[in-house]
N, C-alpha and C positions, 0 to 999 in steps of 0.2 A: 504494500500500500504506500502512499505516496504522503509527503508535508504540502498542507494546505499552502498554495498558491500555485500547484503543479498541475493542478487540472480544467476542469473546464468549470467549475463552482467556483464563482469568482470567490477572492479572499475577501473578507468584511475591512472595513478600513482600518488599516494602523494592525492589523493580526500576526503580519510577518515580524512585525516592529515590535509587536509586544511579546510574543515568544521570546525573541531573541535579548530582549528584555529581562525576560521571565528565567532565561536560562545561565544570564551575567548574575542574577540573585538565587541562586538555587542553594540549598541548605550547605551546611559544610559538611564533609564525606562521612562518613561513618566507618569504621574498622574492627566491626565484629565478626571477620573474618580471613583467613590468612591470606588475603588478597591488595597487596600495594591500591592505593587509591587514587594515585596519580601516575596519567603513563609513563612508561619505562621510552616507550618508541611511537612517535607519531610520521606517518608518511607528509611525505610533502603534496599539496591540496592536488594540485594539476590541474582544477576544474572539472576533478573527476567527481561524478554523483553514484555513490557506491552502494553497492545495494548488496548484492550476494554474496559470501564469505566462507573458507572453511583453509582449514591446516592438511598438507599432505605432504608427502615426501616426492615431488613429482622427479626431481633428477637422482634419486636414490642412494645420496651420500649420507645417511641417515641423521637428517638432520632437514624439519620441517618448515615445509614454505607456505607464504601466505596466498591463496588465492583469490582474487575479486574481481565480481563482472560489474560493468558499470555502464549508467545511462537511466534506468529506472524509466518513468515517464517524460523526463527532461531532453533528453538528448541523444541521442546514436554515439556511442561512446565502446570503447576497446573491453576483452576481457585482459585482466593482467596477472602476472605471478611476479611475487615480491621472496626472490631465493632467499632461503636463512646465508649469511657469510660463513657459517660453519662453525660458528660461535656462539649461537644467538643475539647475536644481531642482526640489523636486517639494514637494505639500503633505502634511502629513501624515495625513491623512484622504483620503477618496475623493472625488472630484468628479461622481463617475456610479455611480449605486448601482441593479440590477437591481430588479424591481417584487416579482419571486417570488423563493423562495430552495427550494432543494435541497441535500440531499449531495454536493455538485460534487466532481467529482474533476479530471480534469486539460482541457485547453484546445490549440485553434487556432488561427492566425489566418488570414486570406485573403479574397479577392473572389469570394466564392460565387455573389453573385448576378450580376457583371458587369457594377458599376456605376461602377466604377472608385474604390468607398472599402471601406476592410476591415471585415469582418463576421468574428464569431467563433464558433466552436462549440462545446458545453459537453459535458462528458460526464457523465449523473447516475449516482453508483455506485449507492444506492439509495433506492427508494419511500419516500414520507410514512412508514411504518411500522417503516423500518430493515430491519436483519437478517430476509430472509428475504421482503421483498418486492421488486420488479426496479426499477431505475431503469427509463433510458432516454439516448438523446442529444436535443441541442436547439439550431437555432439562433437567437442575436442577429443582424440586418442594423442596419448602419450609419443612422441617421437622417439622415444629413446635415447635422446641426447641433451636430457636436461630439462625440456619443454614440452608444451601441443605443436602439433602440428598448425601452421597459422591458420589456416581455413578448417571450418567445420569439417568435420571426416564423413558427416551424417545428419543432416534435418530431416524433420518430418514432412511427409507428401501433403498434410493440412494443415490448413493457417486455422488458428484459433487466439485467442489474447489467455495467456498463460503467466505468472506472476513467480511461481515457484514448480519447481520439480523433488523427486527422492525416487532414492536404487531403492531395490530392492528384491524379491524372490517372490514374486507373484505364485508361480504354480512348483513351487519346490523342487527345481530340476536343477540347480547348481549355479546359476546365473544370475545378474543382477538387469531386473526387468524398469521402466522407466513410470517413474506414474507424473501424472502431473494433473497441477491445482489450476480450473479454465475460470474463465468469465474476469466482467469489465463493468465494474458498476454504475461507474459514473456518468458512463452513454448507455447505461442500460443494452449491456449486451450480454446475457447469460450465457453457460457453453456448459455441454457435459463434461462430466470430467475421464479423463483418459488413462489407459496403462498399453504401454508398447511393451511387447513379447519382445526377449531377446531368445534368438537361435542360433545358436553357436559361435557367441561372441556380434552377433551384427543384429540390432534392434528394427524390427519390421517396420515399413513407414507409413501405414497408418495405424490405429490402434485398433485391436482384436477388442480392447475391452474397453465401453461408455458406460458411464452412469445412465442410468433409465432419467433420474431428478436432473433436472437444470438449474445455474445457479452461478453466483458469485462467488468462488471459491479463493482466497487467497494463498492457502498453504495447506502441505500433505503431509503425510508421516505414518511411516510403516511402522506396526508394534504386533505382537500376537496379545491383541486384547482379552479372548477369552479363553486364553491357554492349553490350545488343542493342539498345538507344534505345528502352526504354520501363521504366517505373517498377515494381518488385519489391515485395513486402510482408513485413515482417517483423515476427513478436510472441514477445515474452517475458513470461512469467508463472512459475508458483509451481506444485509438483508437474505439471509441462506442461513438456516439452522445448521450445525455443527453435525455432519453425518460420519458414521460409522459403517465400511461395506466389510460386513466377517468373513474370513477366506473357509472352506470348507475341504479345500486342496486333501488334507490328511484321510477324510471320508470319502477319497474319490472323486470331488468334484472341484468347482473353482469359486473367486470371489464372485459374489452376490453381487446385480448389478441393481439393484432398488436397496438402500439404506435400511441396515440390520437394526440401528439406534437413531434417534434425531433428540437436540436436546430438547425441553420446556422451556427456557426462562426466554422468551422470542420478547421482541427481535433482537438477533445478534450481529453484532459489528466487531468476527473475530477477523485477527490481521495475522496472527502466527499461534501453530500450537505443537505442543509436544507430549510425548507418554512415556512414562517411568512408573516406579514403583514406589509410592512413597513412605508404603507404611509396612512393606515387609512382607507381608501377604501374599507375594508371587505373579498378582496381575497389575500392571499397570493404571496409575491413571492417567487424564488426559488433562492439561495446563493449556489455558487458551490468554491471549494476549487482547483484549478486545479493545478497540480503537474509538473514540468518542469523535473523530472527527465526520462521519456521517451519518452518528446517532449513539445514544447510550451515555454509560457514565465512565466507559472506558476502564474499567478494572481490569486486576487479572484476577483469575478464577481457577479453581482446580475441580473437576467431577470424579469423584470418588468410584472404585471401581470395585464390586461386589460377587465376589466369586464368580467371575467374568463375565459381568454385565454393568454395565457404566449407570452411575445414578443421574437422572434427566435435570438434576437443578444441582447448583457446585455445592460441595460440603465445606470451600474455601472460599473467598474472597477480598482481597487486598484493601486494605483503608483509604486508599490513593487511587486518584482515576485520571485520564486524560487519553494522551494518544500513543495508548499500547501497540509498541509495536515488536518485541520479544519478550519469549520465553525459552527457555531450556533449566533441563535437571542434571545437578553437578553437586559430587560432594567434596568440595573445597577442603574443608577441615577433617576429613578422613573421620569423620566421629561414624560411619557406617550407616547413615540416612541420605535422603538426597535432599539437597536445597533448589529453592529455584530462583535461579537469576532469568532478571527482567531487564527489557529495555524501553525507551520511549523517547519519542521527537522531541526535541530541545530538551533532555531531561537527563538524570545522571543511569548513568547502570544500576542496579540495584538488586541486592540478594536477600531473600525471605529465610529466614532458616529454620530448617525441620526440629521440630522439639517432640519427640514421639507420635510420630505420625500425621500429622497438621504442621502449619507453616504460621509462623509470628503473622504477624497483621499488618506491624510496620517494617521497616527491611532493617536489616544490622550492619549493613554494608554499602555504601556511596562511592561514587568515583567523583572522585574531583571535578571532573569536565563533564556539560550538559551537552554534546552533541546529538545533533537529527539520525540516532541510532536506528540499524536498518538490521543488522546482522551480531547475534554476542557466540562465539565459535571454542572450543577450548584444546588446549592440546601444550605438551611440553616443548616451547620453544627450543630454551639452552641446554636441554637431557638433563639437568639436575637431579631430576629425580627419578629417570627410569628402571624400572625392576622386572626383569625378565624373567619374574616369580607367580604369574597369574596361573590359577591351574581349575579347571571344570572338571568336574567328574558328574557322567549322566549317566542315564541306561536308557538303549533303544528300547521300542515296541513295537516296532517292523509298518511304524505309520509317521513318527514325527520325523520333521528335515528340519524344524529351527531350532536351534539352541541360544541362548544367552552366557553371554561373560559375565565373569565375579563383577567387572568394573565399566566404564564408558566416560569417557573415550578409549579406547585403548589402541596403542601404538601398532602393534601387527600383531597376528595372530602366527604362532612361531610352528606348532606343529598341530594336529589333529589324528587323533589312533581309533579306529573303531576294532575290536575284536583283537587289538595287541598290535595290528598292522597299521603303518602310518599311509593315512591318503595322500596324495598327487594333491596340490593348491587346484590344477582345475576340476575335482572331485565336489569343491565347496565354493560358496562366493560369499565375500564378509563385507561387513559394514563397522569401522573401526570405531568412525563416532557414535553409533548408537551400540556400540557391544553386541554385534549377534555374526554368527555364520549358519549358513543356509545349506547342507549337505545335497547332493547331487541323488542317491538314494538314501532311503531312509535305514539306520542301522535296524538290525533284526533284535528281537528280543532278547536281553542279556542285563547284567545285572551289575554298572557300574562299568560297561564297556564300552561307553564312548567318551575322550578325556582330551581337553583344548587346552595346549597349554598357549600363553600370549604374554606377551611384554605390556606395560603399563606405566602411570606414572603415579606419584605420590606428591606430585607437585608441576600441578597443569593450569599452563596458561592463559587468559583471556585474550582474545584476537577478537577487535570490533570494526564493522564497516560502519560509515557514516553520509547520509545523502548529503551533505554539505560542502556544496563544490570549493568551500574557502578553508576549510578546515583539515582534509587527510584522515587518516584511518590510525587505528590504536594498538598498541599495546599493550598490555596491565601485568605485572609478574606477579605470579604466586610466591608468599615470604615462605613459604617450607613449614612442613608440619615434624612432629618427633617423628623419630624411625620405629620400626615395628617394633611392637611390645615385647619383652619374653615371652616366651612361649608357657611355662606360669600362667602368667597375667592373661597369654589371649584366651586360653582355654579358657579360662573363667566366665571371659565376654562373649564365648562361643552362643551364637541365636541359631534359632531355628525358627523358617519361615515359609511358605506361610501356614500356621496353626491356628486355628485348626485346620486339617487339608482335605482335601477331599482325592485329586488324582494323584500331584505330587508335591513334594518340599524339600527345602533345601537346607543341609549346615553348611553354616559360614563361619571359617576361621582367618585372622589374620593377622600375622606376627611371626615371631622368627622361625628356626630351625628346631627338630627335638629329634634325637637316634631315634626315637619307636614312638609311636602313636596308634590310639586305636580307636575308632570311630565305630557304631553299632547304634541298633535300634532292640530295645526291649520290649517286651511285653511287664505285664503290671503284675508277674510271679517273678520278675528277673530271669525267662528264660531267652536264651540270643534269639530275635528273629533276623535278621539280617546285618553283618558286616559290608561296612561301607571302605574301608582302610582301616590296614594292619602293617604298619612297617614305619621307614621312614618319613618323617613331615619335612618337604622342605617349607623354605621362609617364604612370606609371599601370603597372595590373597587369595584363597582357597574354600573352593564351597562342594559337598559333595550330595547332589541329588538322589530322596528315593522317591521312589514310586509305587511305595505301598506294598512290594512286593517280597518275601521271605527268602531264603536260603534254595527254595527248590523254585522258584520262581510262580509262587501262590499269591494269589491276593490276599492279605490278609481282614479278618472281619473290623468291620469298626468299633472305635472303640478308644481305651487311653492305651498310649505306650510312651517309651521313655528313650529319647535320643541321649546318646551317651558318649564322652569323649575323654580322653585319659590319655596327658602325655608330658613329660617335666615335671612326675611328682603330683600333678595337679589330678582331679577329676573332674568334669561338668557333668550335670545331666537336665533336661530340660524334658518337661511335660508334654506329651504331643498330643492332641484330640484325632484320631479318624473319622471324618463325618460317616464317610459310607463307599 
């Protein structure tokens, strides 16, 4: 979505003036969180109007670079990549400047074509002629020598006004499929919304799949809402209720093209949204960013997500309103909750923080500078903190292909073992900032046999774009949290989530090393039903999924049992409910 004077709703008198106003007297920053409050790194402006953002490693010197497409509704403007110098620093100018330029709106990233280096995707809001003619999407592939290739490799055969796009695994074959968020509110042009099939690395050019509903959609976001092992869709937009399409992929079939959910609290004026897990529980919920500039009060909101089915009115809502324009879920302070940082036009960055599952009211956290924030991105710049200690332990059931990481963002995913045997990278396709990879088939039944292990950070950076052609783009460094706890201490803090459970749950441990560990599930006589790990623990952040299922691979009847951990002396044990 766009800052009032960019479209065709003239600005009221003095509005521009009095933002800009409004954003010289903005509070002083807050630092309830391990996050510098004034940038470390701003680019220099260019009279670029920057809209889309994210961290990849595009020249593959392990060491991440900034990407940003720019132009919004303003202007026909370049996509650019800003290389780390190998330090953490960056230059201030772009080191890779696209060949064409459009009205880029928001951005991807991922290995589309399955070559094992990241390619990105663009989303054009609109045509050479502005308001009133369709963009389209478009992808860059990776050159292999550092950059894109300057010219798209790939656009779509249909013009549509498209604002954002997101990867992801539509029909759980290994690949990362294309969806994107259509329509154009302010000439009233609605569009369905779209997902491109990829087939063997090259995305079909029109799309197999529309929405049935028409609408103003501003932004999309893949999550497995009601936790059936395969990847859900979700879009929010502007006079368009908040839809949810459920994928059914694991039962055989595909996503729903008429909306699974729609929220209540109408009308909605969402501009970004995202889903995480906030309270432990195992299913996401959904954070919308809503925008008061063409109607409402502009809060942010969170809709609470109940044994996978999303509640129709928010169970959150923020004290502060205006022109939401991000969200994303991030746990800054490693305390093992997600927070959400928010953004807003002329406004400071700002983080809500989780306090046992709900979110403060007012934020605990301010950046210094009130830029026309468009994009908040996270990812460890300088490597300070990487730990190539992340470790998933799941079990197939000869039907799921999504899994989720302990963490998100996460740096790469280093190996994947189903049955002992390690996959091929083209076997899976991953998505690093939202934590999940998407398996090619699904593992067969077994019991703690599929295991991801992935690098990570304990100290990840904020990367902001900004529409403000005078101003440039941001940097915010994370000041660094303690190192992992002994291994004592984390057992102690070892959770189990989510409980009660019904299919499956997770333990979560994380902190150092211990020679032996042993992780199990009791029954309420203390007889073993299932071992989860018996041996060494490394360090790192570690979660070991069950699935309800016993030693001979039985479902067990519901009821209470007792998750159990013991290692450095220590023992935990934690209560578990089985619904059913």
């Amino acid at each position: 979505m766009f800052p009032t004077g960019s479209t065709r709703r003239p600005a009221r008198p003095g509005i521009l003036a009095a933002c800009l106003a409004l954003a010289a007297l903005a509070s002083p920053a807050l630092a309830g969180m391990p996050l510098e409050a004034t940038p470390f790194w701003q680019s220099a402006p260019n009279g670029h109007r920057a809209t889309g953002g994210a961290w990849a490693d595009v020249d593959g010197d392990g060491w991440i670079d900034m990407i940003v497409a720019n132009g919004n509704d303003m202007a026909r403007q370049n996509l650019v990549v800003y290389h780390n110098n190998g330090d953490g620093t960056f230059p201030l100018d772009p080191t890779w400047v696209s060949a064409d330029a459009d009205y880029h709106g928001h951005l991807d990233v991922g290995d589309i074509n399955g070559d094992g280096l990241v390619d990105v995707a663009v989303a054009v809001y609109l045509g050479p002629n502005r308001f009133g003619d369709p963009g389209c999407v478009k992808v860059y592939l990776n050159n292999g020598e550092g950059g894109f290739h300057p010219l798209p490799s790939w656009i779509s055969a249909d013009r549509f006004f498209c604002f954002s796009v997101a990867l992801g695994d539509a029909d759980g074959d290994g690949d990362l499929d294309l969806a994107c968020a259509c329509g154009e509110d302010y000439y009233d042009d609605p569009e369905r919304q779209r997902i491109y099939f990829n087939d063997g690395g090259v995305l079909e050019a029109t799309p197999s799949w529309l929405s049935t509903e028409i609408g103003y959609a501003l932004d999309v976001f893949w999550s497995d809402v009601d936790g059936d092992g395969d990847l859900d869709l979700a879009f929010c937009g502007t006079s368009t209720p908040l839809r949810i399409y459920l994928n059914a992929q694991t039962a055989g079939g595909g996503i729903a093209t008429t909306a699974s959910w729609e929220n209540a609290d109408l009308p909605q004026y969402g501009n970004t949204c995202a889903l995480a897990d906030w309270n432990g529980d195992g299913f996401p919920e959904l954070a919308v960013a809503d925008n008061s500039q063409l109607g409402g009060l502009g809060r942010f909101k969170v809709y609470a997500n109940t044994g996978g089915t999303l509640e129709a009115t928010p169970a959150w809502t923020s004290n502060d309103g205006g022109y939401g324009s991000h969200v994303s879920w991030i746990d800054p302070d490693l305390d093992g909750d997600l927070d959400l940082a928010t953004g807003r036009w002329w406004g400071a960055a700002r983080i809500y923080e989780n306090t046992g599952g709900t979110l403060t009211g007012n934020p605990v956290w301010s950046s210094s500078v009130a830029p026309v924030i468009e994009n908040m991105f996270w990812g460890d710049v300088d490597n300070d903190g990487l730990l190539p200690t992340g470790l998933t332990i799941a079990s197939g059931d000869g039907a799921r292909t999504h899994f989720t990481l302990g963490r998100a963002p996460a740096r790469s995913v280093d190996e994947v073992r189903v049955d002992g045997a390690t996959l091929p990278p083209t076997a899976y396709a991953v998505h690093e900032g939202n934590g999940w990879i998407s398996l090619a088939a699904p593992p067969p039944p077994g019991q703690g046999n599929v295991e991801i292990r992935y690098t990570w950070s304990a100290d990840d950076d904020l990367g902001m774009t900004t529409w403000d052609s005078t101003r440039g783009n941001y940097i915010f460094l994370h000041q660094g949290v303690a190192a992992a706890p002994p291994a004592a201490q984390a057992v102690a803090a070892m959770t189990v989530a989510p409980n009660p459970m019904i299919g499956m749950t997770a333990l979560r441990y994380r902190g150092a090393c211990a020679d032996r560990a042993r992780v199990a599930v009791h029954d309420v006589d203390g007889r073993l039903v299932r071992t989860l790990h018996d041996g060494p623990l490394p360090e790192g952040l570690i979660s070991w999924q069950w699935d309800r299922r016993d030693e001979a691979g039985r479902i067990v009847a519901s009821g209470v049992y007792f998750a159990r951990m013991e290692a450095a002396g220590e023992t935990a044990s934690r209560r578990l409910v089985v619904l059913r």
